[in-house]
Structures are given as C-alpha cells and as structure tokens.
DRENDO-1510 file (C-alpha; in Angstrom, 1 decimal, always signed):
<recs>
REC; n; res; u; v; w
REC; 1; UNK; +32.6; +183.3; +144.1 .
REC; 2; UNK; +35.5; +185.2; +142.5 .
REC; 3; UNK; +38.2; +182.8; +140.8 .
REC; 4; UNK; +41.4; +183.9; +139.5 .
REC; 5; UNK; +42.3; +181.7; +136.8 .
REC; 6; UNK; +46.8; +182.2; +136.8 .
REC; 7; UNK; +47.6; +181.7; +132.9 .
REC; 8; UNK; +50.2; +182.2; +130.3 .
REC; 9; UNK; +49.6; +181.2; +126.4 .
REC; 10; UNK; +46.3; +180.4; +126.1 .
REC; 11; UNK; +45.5; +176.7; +125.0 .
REC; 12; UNK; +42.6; +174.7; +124.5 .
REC; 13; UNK; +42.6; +172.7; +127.9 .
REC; 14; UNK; +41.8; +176.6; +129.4 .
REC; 15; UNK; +39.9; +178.0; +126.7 .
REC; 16; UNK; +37.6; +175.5; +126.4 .
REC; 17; UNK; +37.6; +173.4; +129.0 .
REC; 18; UNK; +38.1; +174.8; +132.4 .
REC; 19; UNK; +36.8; +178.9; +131.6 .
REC; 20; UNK; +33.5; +177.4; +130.5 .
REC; 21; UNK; +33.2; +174.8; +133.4 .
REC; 22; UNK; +33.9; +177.9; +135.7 .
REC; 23; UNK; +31.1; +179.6; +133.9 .
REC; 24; UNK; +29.2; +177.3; +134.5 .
REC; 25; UNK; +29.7; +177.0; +137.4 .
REC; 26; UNK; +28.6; +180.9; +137.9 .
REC; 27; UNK; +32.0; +181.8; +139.1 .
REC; 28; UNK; +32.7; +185.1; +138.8 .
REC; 29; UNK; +36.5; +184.8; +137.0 .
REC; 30; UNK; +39.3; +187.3; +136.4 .
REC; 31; UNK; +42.4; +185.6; +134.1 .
REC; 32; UNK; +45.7; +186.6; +135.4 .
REC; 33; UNK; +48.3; +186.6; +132.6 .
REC; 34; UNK; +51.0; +188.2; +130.8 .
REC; 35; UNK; +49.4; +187.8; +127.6 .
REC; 36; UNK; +45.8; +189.4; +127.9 .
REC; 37; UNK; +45.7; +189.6; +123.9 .
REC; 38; UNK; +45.0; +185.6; +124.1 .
REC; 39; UNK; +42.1; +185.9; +126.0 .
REC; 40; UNK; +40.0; +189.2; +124.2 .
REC; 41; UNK; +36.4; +187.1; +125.5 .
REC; 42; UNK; +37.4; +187.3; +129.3 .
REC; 43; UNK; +38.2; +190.0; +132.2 .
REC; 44; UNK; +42.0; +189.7; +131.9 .
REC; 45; UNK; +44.6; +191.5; +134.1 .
REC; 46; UNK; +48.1; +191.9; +133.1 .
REC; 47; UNK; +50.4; +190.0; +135.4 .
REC; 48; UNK; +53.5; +188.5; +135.7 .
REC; 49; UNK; +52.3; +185.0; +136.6 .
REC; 50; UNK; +55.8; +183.6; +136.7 .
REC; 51; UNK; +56.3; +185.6; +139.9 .
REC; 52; UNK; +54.1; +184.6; +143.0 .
REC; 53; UNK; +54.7; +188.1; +144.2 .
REC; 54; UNK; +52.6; +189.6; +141.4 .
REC; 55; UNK; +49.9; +186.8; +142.1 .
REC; 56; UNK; +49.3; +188.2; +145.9 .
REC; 57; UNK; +49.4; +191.3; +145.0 .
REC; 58; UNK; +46.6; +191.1; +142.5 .
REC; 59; UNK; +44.4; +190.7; +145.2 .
REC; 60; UNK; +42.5; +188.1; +147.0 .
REC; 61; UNK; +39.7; +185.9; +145.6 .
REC; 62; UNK; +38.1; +182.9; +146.8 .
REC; 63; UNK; +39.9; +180.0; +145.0 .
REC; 64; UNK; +43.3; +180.3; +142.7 .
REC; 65; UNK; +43.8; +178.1; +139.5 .
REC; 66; UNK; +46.7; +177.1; +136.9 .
REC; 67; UNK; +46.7; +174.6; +134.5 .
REC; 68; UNK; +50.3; +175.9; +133.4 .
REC; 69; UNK; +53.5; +173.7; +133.4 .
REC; 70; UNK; +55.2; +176.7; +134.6 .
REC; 71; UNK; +52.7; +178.4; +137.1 .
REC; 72; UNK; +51.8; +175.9; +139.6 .
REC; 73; UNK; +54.3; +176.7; +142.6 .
REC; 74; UNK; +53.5; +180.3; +142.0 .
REC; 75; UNK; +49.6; +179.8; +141.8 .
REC; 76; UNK; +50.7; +177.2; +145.1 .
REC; 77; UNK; +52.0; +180.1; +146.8 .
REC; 78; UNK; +49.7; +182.8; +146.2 .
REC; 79; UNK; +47.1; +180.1; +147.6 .
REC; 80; UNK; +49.2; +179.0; +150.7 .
REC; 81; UNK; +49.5; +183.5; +151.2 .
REC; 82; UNK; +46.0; +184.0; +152.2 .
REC; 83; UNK; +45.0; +180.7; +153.2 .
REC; 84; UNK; +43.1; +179.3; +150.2 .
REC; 85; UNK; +42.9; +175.9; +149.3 .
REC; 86; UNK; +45.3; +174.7; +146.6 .
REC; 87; UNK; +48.7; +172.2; +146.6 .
REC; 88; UNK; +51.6; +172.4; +148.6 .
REC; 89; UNK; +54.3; +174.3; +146.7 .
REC; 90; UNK; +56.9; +171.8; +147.7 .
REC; 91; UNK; +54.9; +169.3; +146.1 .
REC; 92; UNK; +54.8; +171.6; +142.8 .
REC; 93; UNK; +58.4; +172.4; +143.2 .
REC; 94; UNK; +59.5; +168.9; +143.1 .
REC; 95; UNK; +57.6; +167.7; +140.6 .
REC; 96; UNK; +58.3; +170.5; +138.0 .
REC; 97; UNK; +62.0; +169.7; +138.4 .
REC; 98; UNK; +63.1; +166.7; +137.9 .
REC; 99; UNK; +66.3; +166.8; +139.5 .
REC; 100; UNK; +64.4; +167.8; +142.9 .
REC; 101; UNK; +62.1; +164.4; +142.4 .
REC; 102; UNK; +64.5; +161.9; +141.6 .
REC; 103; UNK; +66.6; +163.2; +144.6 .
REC; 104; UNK; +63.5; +163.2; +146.8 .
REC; 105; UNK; +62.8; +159.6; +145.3 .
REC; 106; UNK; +65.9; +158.3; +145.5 .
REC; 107; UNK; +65.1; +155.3; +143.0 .
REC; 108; UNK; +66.3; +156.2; +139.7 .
REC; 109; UNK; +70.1; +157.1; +138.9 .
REC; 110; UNK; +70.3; +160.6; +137.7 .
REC; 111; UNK; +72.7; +163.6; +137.7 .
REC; 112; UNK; +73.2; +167.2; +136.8 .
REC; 113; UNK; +75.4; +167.9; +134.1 .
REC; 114; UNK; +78.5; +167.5; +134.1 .
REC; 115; UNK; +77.9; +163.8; +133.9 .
REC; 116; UNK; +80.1; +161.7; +136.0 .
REC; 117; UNK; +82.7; +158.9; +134.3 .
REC; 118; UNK; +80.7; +156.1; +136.0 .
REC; 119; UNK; +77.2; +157.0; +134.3 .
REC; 120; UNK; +75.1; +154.0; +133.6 .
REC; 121; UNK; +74.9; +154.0; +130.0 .
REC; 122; UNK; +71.7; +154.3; +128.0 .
REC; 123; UNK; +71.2; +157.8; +129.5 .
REC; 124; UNK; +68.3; +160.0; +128.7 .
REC; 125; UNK; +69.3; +163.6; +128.7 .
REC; 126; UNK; +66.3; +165.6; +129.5 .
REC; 127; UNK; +66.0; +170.1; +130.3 .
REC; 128; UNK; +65.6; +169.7; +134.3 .
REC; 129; UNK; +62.1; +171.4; +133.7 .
REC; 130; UNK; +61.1; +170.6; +130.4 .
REC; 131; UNK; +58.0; +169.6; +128.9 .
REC; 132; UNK; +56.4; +168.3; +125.6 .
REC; 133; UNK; +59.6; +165.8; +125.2 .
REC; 134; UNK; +61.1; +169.2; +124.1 .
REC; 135; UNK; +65.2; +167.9; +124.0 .
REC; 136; UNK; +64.6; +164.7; +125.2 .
REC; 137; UNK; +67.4; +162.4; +123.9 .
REC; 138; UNK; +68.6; +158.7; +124.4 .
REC; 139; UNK; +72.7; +158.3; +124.3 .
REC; 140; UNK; +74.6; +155.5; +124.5 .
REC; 141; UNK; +78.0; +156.8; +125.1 .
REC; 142; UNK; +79.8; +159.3; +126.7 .
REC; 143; UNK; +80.7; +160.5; +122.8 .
REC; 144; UNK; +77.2; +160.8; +122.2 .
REC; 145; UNK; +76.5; +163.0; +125.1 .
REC; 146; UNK; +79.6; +165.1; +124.1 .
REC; 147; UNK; +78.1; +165.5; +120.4 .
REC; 148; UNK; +75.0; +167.0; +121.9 .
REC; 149; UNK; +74.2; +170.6; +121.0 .
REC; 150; UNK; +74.0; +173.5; +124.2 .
REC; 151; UNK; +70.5; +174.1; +124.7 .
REC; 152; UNK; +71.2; +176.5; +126.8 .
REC; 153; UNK; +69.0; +175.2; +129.8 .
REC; 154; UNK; +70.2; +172.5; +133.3 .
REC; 155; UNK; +70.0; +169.3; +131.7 .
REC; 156; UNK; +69.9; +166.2; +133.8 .
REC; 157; UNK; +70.8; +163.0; +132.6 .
REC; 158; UNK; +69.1; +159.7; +134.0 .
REC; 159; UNK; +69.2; +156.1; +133.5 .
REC; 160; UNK; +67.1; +154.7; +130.9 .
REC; 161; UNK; +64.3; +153.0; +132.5 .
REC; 162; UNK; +62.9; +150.0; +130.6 .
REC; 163; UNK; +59.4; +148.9; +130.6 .
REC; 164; UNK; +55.7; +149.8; +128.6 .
REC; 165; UNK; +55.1; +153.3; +129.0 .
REC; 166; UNK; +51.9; +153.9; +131.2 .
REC; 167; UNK; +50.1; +157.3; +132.5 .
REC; 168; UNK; +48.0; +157.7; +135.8 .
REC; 169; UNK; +45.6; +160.1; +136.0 .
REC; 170; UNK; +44.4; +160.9; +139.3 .
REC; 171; UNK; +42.4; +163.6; +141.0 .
REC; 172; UNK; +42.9; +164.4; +144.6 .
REC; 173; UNK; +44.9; +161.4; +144.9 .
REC; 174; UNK; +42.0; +159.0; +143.6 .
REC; 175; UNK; +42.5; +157.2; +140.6 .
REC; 176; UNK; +40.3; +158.6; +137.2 .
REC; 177; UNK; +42.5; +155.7; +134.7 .
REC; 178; UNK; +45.4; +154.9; +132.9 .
REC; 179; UNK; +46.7; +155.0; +129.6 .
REC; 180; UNK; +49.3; +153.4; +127.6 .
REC; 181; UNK; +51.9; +155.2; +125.8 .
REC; 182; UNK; +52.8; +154.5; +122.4 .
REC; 183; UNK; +56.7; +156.2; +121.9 .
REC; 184; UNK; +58.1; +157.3; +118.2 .
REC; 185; UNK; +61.5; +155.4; +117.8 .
REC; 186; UNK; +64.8; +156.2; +119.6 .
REC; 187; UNK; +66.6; +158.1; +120.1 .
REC; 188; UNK; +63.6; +160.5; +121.0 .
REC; 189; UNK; +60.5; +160.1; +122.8 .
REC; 190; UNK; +57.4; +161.4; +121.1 .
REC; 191; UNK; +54.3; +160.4; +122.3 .
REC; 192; UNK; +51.9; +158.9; +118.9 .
REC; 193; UNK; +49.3; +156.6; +120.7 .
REC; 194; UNK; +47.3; +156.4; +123.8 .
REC; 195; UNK; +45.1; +154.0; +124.6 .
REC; 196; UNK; +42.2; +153.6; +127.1 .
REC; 197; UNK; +43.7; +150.6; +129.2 .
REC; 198; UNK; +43.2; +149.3; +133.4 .
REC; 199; UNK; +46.1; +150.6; +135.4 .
REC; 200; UNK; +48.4; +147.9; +135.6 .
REC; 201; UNK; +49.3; +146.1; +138.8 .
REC; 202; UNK; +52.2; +148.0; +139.5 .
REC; 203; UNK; +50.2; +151.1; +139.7 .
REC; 204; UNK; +50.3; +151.2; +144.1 .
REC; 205; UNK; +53.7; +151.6; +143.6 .
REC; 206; UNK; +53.5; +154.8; +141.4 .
REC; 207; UNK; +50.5; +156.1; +144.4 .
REC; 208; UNK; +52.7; +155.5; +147.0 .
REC; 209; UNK; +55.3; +157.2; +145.4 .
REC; 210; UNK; +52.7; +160.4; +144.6 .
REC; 211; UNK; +52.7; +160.4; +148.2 .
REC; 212; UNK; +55.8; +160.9; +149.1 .
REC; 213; UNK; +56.1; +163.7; +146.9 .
REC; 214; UNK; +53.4; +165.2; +148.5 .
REC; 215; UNK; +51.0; +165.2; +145.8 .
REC; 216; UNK; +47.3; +164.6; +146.7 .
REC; 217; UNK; +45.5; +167.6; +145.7 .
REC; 218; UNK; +43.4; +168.6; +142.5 .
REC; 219; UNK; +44.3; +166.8; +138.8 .
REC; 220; UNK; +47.9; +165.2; +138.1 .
REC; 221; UNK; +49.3; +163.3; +135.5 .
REC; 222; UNK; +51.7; +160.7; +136.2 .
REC; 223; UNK; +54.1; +158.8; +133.5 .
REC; 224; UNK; +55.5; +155.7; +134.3 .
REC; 225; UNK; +57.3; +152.7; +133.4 .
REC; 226; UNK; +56.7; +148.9; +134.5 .
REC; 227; UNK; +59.2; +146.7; +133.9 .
REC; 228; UNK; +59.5; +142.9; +136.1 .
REC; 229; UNK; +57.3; +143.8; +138.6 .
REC; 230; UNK; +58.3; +147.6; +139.5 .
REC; 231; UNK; +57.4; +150.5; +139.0 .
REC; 232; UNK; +58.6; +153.9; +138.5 .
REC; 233; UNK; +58.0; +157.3; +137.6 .
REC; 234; UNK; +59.4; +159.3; +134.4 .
REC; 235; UNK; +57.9; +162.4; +135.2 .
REC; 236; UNK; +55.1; +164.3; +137.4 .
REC; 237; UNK; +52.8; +166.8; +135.8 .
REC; 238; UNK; +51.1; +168.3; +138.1 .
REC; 239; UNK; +48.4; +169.5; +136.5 .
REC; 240; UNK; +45.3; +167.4; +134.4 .
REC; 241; UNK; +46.4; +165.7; +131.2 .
REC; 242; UNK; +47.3; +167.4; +128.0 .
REC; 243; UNK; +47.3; +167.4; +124.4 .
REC; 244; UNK; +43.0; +167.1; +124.5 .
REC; 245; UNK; +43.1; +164.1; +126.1 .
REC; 246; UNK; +41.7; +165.6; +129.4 .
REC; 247; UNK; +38.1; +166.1; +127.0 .
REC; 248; UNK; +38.5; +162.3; +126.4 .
REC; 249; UNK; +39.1; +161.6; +129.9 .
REC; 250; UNK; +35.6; +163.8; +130.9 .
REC; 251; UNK; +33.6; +161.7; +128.1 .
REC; 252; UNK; +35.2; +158.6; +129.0 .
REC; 253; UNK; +34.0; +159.1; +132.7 .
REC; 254; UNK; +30.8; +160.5; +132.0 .
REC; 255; UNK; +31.8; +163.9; +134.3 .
REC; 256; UNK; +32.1; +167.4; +134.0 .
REC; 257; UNK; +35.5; +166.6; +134.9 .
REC; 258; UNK; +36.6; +170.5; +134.5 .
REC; 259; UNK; +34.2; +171.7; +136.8 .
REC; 260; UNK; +35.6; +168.9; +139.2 .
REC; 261; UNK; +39.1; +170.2; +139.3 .
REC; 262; UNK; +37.8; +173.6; +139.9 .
REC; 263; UNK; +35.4; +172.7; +142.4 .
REC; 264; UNK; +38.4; +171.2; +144.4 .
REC; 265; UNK; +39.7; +174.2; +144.2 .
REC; 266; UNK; +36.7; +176.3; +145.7 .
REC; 267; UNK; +37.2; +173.9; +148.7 .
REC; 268; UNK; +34.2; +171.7; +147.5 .
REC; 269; UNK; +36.1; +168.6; +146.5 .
REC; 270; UNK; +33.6; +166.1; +144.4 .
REC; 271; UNK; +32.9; +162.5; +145.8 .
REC; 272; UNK; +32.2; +160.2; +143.0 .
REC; 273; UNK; +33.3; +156.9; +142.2 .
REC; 274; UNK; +34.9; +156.8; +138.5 .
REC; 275; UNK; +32.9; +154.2; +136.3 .
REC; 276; UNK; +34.9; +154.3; +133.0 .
REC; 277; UNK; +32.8; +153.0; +130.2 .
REC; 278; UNK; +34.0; +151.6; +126.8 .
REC; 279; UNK; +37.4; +151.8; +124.6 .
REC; 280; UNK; +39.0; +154.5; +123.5 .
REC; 281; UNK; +42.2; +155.7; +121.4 .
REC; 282; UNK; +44.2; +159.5; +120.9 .
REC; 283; UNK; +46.4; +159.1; +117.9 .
REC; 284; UNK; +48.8; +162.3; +117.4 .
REC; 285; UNK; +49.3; +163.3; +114.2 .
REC; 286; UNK; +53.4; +163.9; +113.8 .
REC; 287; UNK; +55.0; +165.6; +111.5 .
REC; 288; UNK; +57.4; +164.4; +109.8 .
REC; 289; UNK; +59.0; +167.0; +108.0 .
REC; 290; UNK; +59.7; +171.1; +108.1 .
REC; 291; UNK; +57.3; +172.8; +105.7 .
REC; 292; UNK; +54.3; +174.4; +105.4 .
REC; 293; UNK; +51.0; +172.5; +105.9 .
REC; 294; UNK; +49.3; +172.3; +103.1 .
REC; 295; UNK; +46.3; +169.7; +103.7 .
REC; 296; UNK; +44.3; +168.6; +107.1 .
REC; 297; UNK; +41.2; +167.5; +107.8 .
REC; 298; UNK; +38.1; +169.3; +108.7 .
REC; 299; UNK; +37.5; +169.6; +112.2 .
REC; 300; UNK; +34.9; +168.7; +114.2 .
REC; 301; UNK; +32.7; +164.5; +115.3 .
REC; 302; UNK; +31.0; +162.3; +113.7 .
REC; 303; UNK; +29.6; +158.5; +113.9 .
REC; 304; UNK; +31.2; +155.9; +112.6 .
REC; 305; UNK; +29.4; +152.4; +112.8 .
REC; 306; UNK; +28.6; +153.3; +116.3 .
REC; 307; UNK; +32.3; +154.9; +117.0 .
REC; 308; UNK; +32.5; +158.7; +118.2 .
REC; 309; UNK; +35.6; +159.8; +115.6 .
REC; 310; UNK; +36.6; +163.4; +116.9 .
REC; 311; UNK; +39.7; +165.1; +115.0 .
REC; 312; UNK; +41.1; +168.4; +116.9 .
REC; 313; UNK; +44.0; +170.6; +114.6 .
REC; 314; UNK; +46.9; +171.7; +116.4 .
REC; 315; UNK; +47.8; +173.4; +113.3 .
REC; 316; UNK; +45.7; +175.1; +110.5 .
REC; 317; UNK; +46.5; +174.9; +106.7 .
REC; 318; UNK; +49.0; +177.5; +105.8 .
REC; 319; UNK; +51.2; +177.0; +109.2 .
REC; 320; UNK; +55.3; +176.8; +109.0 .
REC; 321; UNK; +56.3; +173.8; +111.0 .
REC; 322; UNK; +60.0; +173.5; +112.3 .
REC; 323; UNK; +60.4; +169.9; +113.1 .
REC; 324; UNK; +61.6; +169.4; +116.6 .
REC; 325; UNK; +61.2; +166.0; +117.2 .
REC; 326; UNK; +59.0; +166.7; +120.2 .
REC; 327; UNK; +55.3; +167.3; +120.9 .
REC; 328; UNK; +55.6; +170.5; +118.9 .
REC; 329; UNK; +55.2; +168.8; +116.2 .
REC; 330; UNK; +52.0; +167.6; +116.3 .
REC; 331; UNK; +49.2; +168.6; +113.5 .
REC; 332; UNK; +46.5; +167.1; +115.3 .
REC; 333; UNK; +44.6; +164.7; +117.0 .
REC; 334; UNK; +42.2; +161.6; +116.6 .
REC; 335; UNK; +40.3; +160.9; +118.9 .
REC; 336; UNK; +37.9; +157.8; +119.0 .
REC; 337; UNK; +35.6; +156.0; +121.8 .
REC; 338; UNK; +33.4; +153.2; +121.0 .
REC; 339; UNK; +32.0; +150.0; +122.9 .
REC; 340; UNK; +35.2; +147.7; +122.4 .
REC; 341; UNK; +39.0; +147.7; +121.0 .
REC; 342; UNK; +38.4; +146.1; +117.7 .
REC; 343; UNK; +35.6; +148.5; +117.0 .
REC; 344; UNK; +37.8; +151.3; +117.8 .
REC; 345; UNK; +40.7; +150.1; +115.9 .
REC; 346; UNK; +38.2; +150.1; +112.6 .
REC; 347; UNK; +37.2; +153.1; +113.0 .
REC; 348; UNK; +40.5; +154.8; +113.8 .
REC; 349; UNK; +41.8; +153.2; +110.4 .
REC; 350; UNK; +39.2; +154.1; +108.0 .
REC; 351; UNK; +39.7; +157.2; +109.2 .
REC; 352; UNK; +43.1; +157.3; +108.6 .
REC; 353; UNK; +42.9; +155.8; +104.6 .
REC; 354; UNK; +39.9; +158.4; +103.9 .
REC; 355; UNK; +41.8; +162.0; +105.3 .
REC; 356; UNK; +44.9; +163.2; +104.0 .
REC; 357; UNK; +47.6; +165.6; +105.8 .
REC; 358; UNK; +50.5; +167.1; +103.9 .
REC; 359; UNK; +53.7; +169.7; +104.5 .
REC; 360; UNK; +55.0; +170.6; +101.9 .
</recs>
C-alpha cells in the first residue's frame, strides 16, 4: 500500500517513530515535503505541503499522514479529495486556531486583539496558532499588555484559567492516558515535568468537549485544566504527543503505538484495550541562559536499580541557544519508567547529581 507521509522539518517523532513503523509495516512510502534535504534515507518529493492544492496534485495513494502542527487541515483535505480516510478538516481547522475553538466552545473568555476595556484580568496572550508555548505570556494589566513587543502574528488573549495542568492522550477518540504538567514560573508557561498519572475525574468533560469539536479520528493531544470540579481545554493538538513523549507513551502501553496511528489511517483502525503498566516521568531539560552548550550527557538507556533511565538531546555540544522562554529551549530529555513513583523519583535524581549540562 503506498502512503504519503505530508512533512515539513524533519523531527524525531517522524524520523524515528512513524517512517520505521510504516516500514514495518511494508508500506510502500513517499515523503511529501518542502525540505527533501532532511530526509536523504527516504523517496522524498518536493512539495509545498502548506498548500492542499499541491498535496492532490501529487497524486493519489492509499492512506495520507502528517504529524505536523501546520499540515493537518491540508493532509485533511487532500484525504477528504479522493475519499481516503483521515480527520475532518473542520475539526483540524478549529483546533489549530485557537480563536476558532474557543468560539466554537464557547466556555472560555477570549478575544482577538485589540483587547476590549472590559477584559478579565490575568490574561494570557497567546499567537492564535502557535505552538511550543512560543510567546505565550501572562499580564495582569492593560499596561502590561501595552508593554508587550509586536510579534508580528494574530494574538488572542484569553482568561487565565486556574487549575493543575493535565494532558489527554487519545487515539480515535479512546483514551491511551494522562499526564500532569509541571509549568516553569509566570509569567511564561514552559512545560519541565510530566508525569505518568490516571486521568482525573473531570476528564468526560474534556471528551465531550473533543466531540464537539469534531475530533475522533487518529492520535490527539489534549491540554487541560481542572479546577473545582470543571474542566476545560487550553489547547487541541491534533496530532500524537510531542517532545519524545509519544516513545514513552508506546513503552508505557506496551504497543507499537506508531504503527497504530498509521494503521488508522490505512482504514485498519486497531481494537485494543490500553493496559498501562508502572510509573513513569519526562523531565525537560531548560535552558536557562543564551550561550553555547558546552556539556551534555551521552545519549542513549540504561538500568538503574530496576528503572529504565533514557536521556534524548535536543541539542548537541557546540549548539548556540537563543533563550526564548519557550519549548525552544530545551537541551534534552529524561526519561524514566519503573514499577512505582518513589522508585522513579530515585532514579530520576541520581541521575540528575551524576550528569552535568552547561551553556556557556
């Protein structure tokens, strides 16, 4: 079966997760992308991906798949052309902008800028399709949001919702877990911690709201608050979770959980009941500074007392990092599953006193 894989920069969720589940698989795959250089191991063809247009007129295979931010109501419409399956590009539409869903919700205050006189103070400002907390800001007053720099991008501003920060992750619209979120401190919004935890009760709420959406096929990851007894979403990606935790989500369920996504995809949706096993923890590695990196780790697993300790660089010794206060500015991650919390918790702080990071 031919698959076209839509892509832009390569990343490691696509590189080494869902390419080798497609192979194997035994699919026969073709990457459409704008940057063939990223991908010199695979049949590439040049394409504007941003463009559904370009998509069609590749040609027609027998499944289409994105794992980009940016591609999914493209690689929708492409689908929904010649009558493959894949989401609804409403669906994608809405979620990727997040004035769209919080109108289509209707249960979080929010606005375009200009911001009205009234606004609810704490607002988050947020880029109306952003990602990777990338100029996510917390202000408290209407000369706050004034001092803010142009970005250059539709902002929306939106009422700070209080509350433990929780992901959903869900495939075809059946729950695969939940995280919680640990945040850096205001006034941005970094993610440093996740940890393995049950969905808490609010979490029908956050489905039912999925739904209305019109989300229910293939991978998504949901971020939410819950705060006395409600619940409600921060932001929709559409696509499986990111920043390596999707490997920890396929160990932690015991699946090829790449080759499930793509097998929905093919039409072949997988039935299987999740049985999550153990604890598990992803700390992010933030940097803290500009400068140039200067000391890491070695990648790569090991054993610790019965503890699977996994570290995966997001940058390599000799990089320049530009401190954003976002995602971007992560070095790396830790990654560590064992039997139980406290044995987790050991492990990920021996770790911790035994490796050293620097940017100098």
């Amino acid at each position: 079966m031919r698959l076209f894989v839509v892509s832009g920069k390569a990343t490691d969720s696509v590189l080494s997760g869902f390419l080798p589940a497609a192979e194997r698989l035994g699919l026969d795959v073709t990457v459409l992308t704008d940057r063939p250089e990223q991908y010199p191991e695979h049949r590439t063809l040049r394409c504007d991906v941003s463009d559904f247009r370009e998509i069609v007129q590749a040609g027609r295979p027998d499944a289409y798949f994105s794992n980009g931010d940016f591609l999914q109501t493209p690689t929708a419409l492409a689908a929904e052309f010649y009558g493959l399956p894949g989401k609804d590009w409403k669906a994608t539409l809405r979620c990727k902008n997040k004035s769209l869903m919080r109108r289509h919700l209707g249960d979080v205050w929010a606005s375009p800028f200009p911001v009205p006189d009234d606004a609810p103070y704490p607002l988050v400002v947020k880029p109306r399709e952003g990602v990777a907390s990338e100029d996510v800001v917390l202000v408290r007053s209407p000369s706050e949001l004034a001092a803010l720099p142009d970005t250059g991008r539709p902002m929306v501003a939106e009422e700070y919702l209080r509350g433990p920060l929780h992901t959903l992750e869900t495939l075809n619209g059946e729950i695969l877990g939940s995280f919680t979120t640990t945040l850096s401190p205001e006034p941005h919004f970094i993610e440093e911690r996740l940890d393995w935890a049950p969905p808490p009760p609010e979490t029908p709420q956050v489905l039912a709201a999925l739904e209305r959406l019109g989300v229910g096929f293939g991978a998504c990851h949901t971020e939410f608050v819950a705060h006395e007894g409600r619940a409600r979403i921060i932001e929709v990606n559409y696509r499986i979770i990111g920043d390596h935790c999707d490997f920890l989500l396929a160990e932690l369920l015991g699946r090829d959980l790449f080759a499930d996504v793509l097998l929905t995809h093919l039409g072949q949706p997988p039935v299987f009941v999740p049985s999550p096993r153990g604890a598990a923890t992803v700390e992010y590695l933030v940097a803290d500074r500009s400068g140039t990196l200067t000391a890491a780790p070695t990648p790569g697993t090991f054993v610790d007392n019965g503890v699977s300790v996994t570290y995966r660089p997001q940058r390599n010794i000799g990089d320049v990092i530009v401190q954003t206060h976002t995602n971007r500015d992560y070095l790396g991650t830790v990654q560590v599953v064992g039997p139980d919390r406290p044995s987790v918790a050991a492990a990920l702080a021996r770790f911790r006193r035994r490796r050293a990071w620097a940017v100098d």
